[in-house]
VOBA-1610 file (N, C-alpha, C; in pm, whole numbers, padded with zeros to 5 digits, always signed):
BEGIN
Unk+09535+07700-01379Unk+09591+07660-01249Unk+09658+07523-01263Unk+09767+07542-01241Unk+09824+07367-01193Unk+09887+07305-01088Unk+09792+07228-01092Unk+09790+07116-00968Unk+09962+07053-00971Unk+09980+07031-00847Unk+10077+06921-00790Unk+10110+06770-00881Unk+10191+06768-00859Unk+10244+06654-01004Unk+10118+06492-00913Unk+10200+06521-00798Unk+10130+06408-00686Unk+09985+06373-00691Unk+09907+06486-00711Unk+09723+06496-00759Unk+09786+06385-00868Unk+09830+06488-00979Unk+09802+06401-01083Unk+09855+06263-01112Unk+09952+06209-01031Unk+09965+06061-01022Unk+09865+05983-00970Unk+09751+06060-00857Unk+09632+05984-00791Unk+09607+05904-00857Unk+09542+05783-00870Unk+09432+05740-00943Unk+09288+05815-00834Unk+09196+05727-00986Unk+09054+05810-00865Unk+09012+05704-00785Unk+09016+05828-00640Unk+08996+05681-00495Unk+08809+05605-00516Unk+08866+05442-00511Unk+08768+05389-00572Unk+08627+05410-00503Unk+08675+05445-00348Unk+08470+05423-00304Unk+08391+05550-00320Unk+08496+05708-00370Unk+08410+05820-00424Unk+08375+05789-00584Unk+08453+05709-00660Unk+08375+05655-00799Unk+08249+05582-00757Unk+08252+05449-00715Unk+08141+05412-00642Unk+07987+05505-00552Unk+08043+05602-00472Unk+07970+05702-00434Unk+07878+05776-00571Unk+07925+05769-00648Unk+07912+05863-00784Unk+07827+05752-00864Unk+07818+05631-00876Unk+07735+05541-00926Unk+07642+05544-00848Unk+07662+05486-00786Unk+07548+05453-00668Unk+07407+05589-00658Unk+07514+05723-00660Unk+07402+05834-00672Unk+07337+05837-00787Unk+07409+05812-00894Unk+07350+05810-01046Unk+07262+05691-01061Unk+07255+05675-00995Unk+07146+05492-01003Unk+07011+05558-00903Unk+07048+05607-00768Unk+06913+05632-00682Unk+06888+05766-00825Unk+06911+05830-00874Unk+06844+05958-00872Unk+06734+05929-01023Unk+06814+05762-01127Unk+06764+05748-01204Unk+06663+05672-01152Unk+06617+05671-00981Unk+06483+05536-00971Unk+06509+05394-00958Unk+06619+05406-00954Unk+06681+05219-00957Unk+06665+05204-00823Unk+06637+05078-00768Unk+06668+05021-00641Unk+06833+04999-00663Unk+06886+05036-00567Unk+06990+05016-00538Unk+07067+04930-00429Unk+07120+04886-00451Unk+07175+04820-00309Unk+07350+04812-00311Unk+07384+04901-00231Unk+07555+04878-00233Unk+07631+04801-00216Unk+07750+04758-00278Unk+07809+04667-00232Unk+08000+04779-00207Unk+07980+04823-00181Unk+08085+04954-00189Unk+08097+04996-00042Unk+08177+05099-00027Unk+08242+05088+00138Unk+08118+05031+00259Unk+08240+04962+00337Unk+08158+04894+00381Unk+08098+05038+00530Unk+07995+05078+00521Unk+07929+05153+00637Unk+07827+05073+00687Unk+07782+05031+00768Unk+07686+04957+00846Unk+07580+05080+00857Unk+07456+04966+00834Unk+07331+05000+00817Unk+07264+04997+00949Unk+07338+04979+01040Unk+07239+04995+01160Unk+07280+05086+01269Unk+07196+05155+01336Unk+07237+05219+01422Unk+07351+05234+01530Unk+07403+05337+01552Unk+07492+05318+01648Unk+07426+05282+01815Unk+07466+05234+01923Unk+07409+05190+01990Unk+07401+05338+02142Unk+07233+05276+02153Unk+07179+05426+02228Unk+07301+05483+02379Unk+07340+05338+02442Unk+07430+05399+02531Unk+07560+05489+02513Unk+07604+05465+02343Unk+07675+05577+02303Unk+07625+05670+02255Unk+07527+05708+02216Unk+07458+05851+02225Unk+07439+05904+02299Unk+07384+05847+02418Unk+07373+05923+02510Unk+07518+05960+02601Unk+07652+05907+02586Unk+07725+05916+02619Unk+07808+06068+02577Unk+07757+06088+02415Unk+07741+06180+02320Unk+07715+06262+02399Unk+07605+06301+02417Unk+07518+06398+02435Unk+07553+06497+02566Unk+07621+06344+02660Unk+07635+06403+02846Unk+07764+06489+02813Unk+07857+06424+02742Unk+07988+06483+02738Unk+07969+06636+02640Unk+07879+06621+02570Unk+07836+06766+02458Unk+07792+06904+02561Unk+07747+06851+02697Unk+07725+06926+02768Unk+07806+06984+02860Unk+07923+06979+02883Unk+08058+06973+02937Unk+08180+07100+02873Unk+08178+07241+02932Unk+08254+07325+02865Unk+08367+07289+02849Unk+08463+07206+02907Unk+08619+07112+02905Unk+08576+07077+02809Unk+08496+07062+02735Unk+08521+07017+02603Unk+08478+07085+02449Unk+08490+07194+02496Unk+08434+07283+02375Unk+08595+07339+02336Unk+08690+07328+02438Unk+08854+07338+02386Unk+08892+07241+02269Unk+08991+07264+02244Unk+09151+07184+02192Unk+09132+07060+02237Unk+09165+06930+02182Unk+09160+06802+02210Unk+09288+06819+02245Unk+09343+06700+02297Unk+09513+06685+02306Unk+09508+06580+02228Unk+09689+06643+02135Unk+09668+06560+01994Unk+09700+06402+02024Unk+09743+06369+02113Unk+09768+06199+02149Unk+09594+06165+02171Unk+09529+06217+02238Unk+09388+06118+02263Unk+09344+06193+02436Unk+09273+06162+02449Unk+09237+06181+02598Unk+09287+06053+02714Unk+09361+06074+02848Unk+09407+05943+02891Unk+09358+05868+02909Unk+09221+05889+02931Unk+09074+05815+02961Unk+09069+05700+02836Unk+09080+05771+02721Unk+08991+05727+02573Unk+09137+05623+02554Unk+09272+05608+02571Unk+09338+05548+02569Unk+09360+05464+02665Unk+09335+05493+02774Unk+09296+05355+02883Unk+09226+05248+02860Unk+09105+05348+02782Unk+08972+05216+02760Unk+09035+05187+02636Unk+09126+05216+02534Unk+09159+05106+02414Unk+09278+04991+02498Unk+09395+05037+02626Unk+09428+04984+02625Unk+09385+04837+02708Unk+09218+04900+02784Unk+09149+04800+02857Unk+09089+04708+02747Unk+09045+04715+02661Unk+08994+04666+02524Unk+09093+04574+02495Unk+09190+04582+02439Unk+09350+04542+02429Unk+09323+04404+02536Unk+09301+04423+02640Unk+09378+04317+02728Unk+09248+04245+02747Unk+09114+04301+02759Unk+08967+04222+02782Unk+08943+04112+02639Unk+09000+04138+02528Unk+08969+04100+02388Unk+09121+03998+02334Unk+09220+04043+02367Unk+09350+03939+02384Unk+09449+03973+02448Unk+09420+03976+02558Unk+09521+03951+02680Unk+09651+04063+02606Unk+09633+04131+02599Unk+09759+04240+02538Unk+09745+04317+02659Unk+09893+04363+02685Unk+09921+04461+02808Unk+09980+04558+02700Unk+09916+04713+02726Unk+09998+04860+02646Unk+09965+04930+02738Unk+10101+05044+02737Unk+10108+05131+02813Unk+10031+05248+02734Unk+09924+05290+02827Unk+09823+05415+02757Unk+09878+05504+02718Unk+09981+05547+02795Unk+10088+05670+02759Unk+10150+05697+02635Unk+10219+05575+02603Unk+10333+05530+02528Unk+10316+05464+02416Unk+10183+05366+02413Unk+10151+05273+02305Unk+10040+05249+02217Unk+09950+05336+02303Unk+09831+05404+02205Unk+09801+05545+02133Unk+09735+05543+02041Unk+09680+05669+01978Unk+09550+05689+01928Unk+09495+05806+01936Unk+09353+05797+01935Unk+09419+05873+01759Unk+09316+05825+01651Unk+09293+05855+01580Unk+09164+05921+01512Unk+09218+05974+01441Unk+09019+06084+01316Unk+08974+05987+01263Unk+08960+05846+01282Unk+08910+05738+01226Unk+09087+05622+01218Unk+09031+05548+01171Unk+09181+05457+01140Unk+09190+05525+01009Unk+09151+05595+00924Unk+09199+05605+00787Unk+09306+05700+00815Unk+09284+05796+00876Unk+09413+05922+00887Unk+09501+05865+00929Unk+09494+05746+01036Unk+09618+05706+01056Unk+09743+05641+00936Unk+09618+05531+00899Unk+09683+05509+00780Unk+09772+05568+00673Unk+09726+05646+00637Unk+09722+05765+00549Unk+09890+05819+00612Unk+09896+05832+00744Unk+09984+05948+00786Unk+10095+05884+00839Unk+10088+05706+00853Unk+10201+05679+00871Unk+10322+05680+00772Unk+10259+05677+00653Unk+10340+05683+00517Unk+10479+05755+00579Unk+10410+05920+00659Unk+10492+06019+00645Unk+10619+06039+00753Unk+10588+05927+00844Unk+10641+05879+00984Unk+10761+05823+00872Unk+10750+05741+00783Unk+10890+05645+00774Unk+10898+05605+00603Unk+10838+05672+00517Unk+10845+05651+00402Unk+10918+05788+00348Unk+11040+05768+00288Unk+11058+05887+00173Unk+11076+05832+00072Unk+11096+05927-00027Unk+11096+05905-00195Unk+11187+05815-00189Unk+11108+05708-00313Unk+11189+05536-00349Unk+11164+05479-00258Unk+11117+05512-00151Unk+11089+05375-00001Unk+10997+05310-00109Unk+10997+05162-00071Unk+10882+05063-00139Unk+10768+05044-00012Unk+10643+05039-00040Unk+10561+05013+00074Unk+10464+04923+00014Unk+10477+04766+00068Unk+10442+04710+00060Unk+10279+04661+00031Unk+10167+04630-00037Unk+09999+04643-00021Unk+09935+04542-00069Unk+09863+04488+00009Unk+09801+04361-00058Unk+09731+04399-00193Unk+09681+04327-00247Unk+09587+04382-00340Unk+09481+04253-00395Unk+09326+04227-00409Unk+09265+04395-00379Unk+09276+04414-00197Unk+09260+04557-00154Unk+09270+04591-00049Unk+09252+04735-00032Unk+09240+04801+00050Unk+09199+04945+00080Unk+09295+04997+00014Unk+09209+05112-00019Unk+09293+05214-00141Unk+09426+05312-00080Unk+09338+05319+00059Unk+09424+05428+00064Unk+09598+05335+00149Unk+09633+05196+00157Unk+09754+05169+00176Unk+09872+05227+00026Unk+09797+05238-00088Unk+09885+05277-00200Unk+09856+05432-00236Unk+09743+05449-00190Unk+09776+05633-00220Unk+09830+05690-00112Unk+09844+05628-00014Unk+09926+05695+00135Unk+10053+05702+00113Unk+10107+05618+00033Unk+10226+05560+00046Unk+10306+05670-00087Unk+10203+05666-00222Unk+10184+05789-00351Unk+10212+05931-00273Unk+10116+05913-00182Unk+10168+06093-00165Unk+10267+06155-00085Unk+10373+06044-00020Unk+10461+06046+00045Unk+10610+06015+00018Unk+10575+06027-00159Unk+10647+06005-00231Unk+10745+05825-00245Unk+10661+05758-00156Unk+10729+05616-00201Unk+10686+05533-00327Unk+10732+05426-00319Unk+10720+05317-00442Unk+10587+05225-00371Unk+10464+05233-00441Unk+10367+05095-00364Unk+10408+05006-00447Unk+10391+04867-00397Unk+10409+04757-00473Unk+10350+04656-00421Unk+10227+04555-00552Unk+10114+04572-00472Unk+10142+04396-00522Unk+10112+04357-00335Unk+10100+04179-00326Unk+10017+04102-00332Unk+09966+04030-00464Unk+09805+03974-00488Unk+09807+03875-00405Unk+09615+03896-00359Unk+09606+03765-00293Unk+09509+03742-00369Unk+09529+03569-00372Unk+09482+03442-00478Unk+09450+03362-00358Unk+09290+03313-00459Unk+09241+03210-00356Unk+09284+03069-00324Unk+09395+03092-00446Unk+09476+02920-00426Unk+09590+02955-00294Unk+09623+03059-00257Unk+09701+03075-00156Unk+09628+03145-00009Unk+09502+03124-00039Unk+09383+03162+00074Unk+09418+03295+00062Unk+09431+03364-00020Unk+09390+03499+00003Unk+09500+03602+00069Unk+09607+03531+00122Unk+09711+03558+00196Unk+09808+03589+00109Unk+09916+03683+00133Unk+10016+03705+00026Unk+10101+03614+00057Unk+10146+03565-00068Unk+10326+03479-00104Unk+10402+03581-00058Unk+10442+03596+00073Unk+10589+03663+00115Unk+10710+03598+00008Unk+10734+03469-00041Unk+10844+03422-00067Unk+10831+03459-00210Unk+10757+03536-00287Unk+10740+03557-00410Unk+10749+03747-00423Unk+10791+03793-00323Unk+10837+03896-00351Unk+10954+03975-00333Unk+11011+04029-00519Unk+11124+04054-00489Unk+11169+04090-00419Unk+11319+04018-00391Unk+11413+04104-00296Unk+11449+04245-00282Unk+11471+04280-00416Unk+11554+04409-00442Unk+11375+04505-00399Unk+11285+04462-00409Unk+11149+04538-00330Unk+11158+04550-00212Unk+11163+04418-00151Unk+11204+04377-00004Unk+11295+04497+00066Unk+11379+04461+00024Unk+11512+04541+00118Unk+11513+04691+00062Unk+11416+04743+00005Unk+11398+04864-00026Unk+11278+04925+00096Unk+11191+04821+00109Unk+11060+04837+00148Unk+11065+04878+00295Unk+11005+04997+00346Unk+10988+05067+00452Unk+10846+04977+00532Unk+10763+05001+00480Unk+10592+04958+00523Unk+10542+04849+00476Unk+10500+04743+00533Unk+10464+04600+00482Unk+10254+04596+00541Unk+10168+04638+00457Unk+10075+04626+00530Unk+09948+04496+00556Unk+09921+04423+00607Unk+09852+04289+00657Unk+09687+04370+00634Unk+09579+04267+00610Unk+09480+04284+00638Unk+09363+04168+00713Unk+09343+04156+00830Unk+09314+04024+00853Unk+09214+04075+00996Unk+09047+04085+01000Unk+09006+03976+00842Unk+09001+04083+00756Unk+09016+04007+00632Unk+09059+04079+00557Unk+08922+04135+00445Unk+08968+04265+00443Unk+08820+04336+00304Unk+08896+04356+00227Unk+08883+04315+00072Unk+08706+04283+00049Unk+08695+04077+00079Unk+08797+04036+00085Unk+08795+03913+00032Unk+08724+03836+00132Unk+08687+03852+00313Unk+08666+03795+00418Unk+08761+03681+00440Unk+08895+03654+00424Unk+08990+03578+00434Unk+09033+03629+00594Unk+09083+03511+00622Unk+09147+03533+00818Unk+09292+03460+00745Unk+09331+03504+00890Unk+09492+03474+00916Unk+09528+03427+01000Unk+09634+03328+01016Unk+09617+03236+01117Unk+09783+03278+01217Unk+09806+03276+01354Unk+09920+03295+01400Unk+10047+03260+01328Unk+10072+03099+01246Unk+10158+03078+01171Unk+10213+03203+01055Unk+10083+03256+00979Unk+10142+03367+00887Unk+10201+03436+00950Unk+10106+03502+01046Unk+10176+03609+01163Unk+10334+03627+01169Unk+10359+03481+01204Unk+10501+03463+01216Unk+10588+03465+01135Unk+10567+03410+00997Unk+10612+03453+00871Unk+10658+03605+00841Unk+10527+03668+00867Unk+10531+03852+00886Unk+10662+03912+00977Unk+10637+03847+01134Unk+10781+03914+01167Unk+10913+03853+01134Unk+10919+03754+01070Unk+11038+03734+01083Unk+11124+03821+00937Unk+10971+03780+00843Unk+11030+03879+00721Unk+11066+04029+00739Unk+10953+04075+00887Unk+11042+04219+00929Unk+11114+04252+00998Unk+11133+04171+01078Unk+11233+04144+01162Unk+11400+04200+01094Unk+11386+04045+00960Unk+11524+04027+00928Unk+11533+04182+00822Unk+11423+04265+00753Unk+11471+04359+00671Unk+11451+04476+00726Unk+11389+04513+00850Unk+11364+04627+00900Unk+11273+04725+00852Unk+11127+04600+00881Unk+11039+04707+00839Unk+10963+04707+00875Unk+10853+04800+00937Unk+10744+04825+00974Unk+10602+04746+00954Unk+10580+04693+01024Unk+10420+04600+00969Unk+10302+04676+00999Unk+10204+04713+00909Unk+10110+04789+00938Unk+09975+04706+00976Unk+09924+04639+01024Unk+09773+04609+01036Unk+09665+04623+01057Unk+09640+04625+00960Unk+09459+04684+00930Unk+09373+04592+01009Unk+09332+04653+01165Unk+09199+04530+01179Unk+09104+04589+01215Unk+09025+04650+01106Unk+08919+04724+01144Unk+08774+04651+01189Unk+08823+04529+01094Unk+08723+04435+01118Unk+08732+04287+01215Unk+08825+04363+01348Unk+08861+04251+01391Unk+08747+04180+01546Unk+08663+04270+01540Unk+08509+04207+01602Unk+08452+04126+01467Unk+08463+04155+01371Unk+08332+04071+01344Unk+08375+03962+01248Unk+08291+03838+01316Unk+08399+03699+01264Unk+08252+03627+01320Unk+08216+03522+01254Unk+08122+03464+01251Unk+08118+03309+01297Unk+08037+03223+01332Unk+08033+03113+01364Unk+08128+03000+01483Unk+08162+03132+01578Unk+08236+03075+01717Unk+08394+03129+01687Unk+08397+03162+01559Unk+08561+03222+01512Unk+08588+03354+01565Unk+08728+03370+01602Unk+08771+03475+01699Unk+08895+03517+01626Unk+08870+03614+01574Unk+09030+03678+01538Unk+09148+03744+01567Unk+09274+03653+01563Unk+09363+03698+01645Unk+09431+03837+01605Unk+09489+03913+01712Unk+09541+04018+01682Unk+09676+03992+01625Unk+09739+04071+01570Unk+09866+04063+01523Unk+10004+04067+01606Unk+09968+04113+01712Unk+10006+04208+01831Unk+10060+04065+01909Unk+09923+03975+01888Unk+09977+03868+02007Unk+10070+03776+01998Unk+10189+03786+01840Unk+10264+03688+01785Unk+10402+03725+01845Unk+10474+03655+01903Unk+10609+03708+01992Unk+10667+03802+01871Unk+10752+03855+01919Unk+10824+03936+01803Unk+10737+04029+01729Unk+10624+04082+01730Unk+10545+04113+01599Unk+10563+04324+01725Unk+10542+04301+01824Unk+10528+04419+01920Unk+10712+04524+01867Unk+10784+04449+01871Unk+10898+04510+01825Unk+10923+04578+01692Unk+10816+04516+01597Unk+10823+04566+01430Unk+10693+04612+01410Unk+10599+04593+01463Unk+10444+04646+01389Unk+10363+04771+01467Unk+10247+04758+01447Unk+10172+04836+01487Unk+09988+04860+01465Unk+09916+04780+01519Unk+09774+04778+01491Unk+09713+04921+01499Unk+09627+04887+01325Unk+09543+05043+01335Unk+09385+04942+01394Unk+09328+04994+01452Unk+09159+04978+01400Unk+09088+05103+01465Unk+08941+05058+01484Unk+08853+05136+01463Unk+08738+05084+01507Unk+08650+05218+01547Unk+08538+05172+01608Unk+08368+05199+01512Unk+08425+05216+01400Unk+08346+05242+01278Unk+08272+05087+01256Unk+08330+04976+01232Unk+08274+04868+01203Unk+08206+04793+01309Unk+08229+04813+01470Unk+08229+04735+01550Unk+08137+04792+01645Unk+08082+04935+01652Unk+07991+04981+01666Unk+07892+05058+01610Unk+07924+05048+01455Unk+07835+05134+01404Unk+07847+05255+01430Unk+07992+05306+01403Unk+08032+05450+01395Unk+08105+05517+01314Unk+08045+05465+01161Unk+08124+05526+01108Unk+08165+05708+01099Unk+08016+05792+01093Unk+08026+05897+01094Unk+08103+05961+01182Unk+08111+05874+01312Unk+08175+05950+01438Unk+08360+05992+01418Unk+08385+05911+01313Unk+08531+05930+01325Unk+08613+05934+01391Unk+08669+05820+01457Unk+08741+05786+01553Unk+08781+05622+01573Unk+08963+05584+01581Unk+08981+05496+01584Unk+09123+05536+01680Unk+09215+05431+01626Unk+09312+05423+01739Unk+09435+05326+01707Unk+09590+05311+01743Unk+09689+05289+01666Unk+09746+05225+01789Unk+09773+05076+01796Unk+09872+05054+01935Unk+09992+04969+01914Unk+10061+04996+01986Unk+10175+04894+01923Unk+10323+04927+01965Unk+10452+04896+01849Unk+10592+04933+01936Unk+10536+05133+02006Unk+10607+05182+02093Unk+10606+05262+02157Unk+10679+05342+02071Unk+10799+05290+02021Unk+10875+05382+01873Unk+10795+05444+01744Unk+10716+05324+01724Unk+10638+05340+01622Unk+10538+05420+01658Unk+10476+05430+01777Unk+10313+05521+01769Unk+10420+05669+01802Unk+10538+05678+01862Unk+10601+05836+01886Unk+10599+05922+01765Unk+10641+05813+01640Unk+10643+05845+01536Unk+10542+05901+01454Unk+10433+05860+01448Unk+10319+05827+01411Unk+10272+05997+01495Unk+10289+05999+01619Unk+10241+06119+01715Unk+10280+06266+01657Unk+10400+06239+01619Unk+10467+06361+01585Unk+10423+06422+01409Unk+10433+06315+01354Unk+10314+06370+01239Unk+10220+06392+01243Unk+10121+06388+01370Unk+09998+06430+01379Unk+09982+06548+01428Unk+10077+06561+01481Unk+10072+06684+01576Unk+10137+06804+01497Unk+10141+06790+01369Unk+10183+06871+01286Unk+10070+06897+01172Unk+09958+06807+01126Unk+09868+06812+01112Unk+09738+06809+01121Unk+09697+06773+01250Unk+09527+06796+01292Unk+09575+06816+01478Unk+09471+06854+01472Unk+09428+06875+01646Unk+09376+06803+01713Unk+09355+06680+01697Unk+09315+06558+01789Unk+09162+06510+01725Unk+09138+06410+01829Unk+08969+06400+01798Unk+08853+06453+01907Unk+08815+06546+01895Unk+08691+06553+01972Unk+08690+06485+02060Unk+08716+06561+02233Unk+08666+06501+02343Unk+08538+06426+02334Unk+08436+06513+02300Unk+08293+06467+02277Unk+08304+06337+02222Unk+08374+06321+02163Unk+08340+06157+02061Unk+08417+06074+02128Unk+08532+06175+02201Unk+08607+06017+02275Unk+08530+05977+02359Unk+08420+06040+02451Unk+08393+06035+02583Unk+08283+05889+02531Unk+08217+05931+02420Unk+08135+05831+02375Unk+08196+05704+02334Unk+08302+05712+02293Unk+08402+05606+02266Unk+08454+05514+02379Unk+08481+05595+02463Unk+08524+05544+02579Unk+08370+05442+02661Unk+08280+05516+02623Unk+08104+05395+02683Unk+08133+05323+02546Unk+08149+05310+02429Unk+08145+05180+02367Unk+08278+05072+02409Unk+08364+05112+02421Unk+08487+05091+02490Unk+08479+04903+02627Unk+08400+05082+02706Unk+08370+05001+02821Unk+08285+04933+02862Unk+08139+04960+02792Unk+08033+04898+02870Unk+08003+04798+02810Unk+07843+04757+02787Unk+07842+04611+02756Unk+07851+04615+02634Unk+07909+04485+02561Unk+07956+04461+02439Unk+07848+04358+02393Unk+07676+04357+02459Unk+07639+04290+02348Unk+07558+04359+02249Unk+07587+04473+02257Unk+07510+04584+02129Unk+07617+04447+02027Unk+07753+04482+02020Unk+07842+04365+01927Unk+07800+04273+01906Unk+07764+04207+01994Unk+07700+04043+01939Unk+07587+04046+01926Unk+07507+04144+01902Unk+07362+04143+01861Unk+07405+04203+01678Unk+07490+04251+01688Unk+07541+04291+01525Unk+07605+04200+01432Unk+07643+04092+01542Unk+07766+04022+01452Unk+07601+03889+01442Unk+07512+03903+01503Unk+07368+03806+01442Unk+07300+03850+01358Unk+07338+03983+01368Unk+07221+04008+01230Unk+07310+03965+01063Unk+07434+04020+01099Unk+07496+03961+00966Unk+07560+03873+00955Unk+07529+03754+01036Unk+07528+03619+01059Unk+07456+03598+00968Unk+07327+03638+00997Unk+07207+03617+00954Unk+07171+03629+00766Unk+07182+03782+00730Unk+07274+03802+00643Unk+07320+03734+00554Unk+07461+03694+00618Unk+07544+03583+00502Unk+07486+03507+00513Unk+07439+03443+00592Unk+07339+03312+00512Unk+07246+03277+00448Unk+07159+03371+00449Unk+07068+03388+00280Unk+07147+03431+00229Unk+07205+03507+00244Unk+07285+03574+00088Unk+07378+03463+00027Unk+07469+03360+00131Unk+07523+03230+00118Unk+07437+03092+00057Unk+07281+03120+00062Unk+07217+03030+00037Unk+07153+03036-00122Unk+07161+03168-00180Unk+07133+03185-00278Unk+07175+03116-00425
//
């Protein structure tokens, strides 16, 4: 049998190698302790289970999701949006409920990358900004961050002839694995570099609840100019302890999420009412399940910082 040329350009995605150690270590008796995707060890919080559970009981939802999101489940991201930084989006027009933020990721490639597009990727940084970009037949080209430049990429150190090729430019802030932040000034750097070449800014803020010691991380969204060229993915995997639930969400130019819509709607069927409905109580209700999470691994880094 032979595989697709595209398989075989993959490399192997790093956190199922990891998965594959990690098992070979519990099964030999080792204590183990991961340092590999990041899934949170603590429970998801009971008012979204039970939110789970009410909506599981509900035949409207044993149908078809609608592939944009439920209007509800996009209200409460775009109420989130404006309770967390004053961002105004139209629910209609500027959000998307996603199968986690990874599919999104993954699927914008296919919105605006063809063969030879360059798509821009920090590196190190999530795997799948360069295999998204691999299986969509573009060029990744990957922008180190160095701790002499805080972790942030040298925009001014990457070629032009990349540049003006380059479809997808993707940000990570805060950023995994390195815990580096970004400050509005880069921000601005970002649109103007997409501004002037016409390209898409992708931002990863999956981890944009959790920030430690009175620090608040800004969205990308809130830099003038950045709403016309970009587009925030995140997710409610890190910020409530959901990873299994699968479900995140995409907001941003109104061009860009149409785009983004129409490739989805060519490949999956939405996300589970059931999980939005629960999404929608982490969404809305009280947010200090969050700040009871962002103390424990407060807590956390500082023995582990003290060591």
């Amino acid at each position: 049998m032979q595989v697709a040329q595209r398989i075989k350009n993959l490399p192997p995605y790093l956190f199922a190698e990891l998965d594959r150690k990690i098992s070979k270590g519990k099964k030999a008796d080792r204590d183990v302790i991961t340092f590999g995707m990041g899934d949170p060890d603590l429970p998801t919080p009971g008012h979204i289970i039970e939110a789970c559970c009410e909506a599981a009981k509900k035949p409207e939802n044993y149908r078809y999701p609608s592939y944009e999101g439920m209007p509800e489940f996009r209200s409460a991201v775009a109420e989130r949006c404006r309770r967390d930084f004053n961002l105004k989006f139209d629910p209609r027009k500027e959000v998307i409920a996603l199968i986690g933020s990874k599919e999104g990721i993954h699927n914008i490639n296919f919105a605006f990358v063809e063969k030879g597009d360059v798509v821009l990727y920090p590196d190190p940084g999530y795997p799948v900004y360069k295999t998204g970009a691999l299986f969509a037949g573009g060029e990744p080209f990957a922008m180190p961050l160095s701790k002499e430049n805080n972790f942030l990429p040298d925009l001014e150190v990457v070629p032009k002839q990349k540049i003006k090729k380059a479809k997808l430019l993707w940000i990570n802030y805060p950023n995994n694995p390195t815990a580096a932040i970004a400050d509005k000034a880069f921000y601005e750097e970002v649109v103007d570099l997409a501004a002037d070449n016409e390209i898409v800014v992708c931002s990863d803020e999956a981890y944009s609840a959790v920030a430690f010691d009175g620090y608040k991380a800004p969205c990308f969204l809130e830099v003038k100019g950045a709403r016309e060229v970009g587009i925030v993915f995140d997710s409610l995997s890190k910020t409530y302890n959901m990873t299994g639930w699968r479900i995140g969400f995409a907001c941003g130019s109104a061009e860009i999420i149409e785009a983004l819509g129409k490739v989805k709607t060519n490949v999956d069927s939405g996300v589970s009412q059931i999980i939005q409905e629960a999404a929608i109580a982490a969404l809305l209700g009280s947010q200090d399940c969050v700040k009871q999470n962002i103390r424990i691994y407060q807590e956390r880094r500082d023995v582990l910082s003290a060591v």
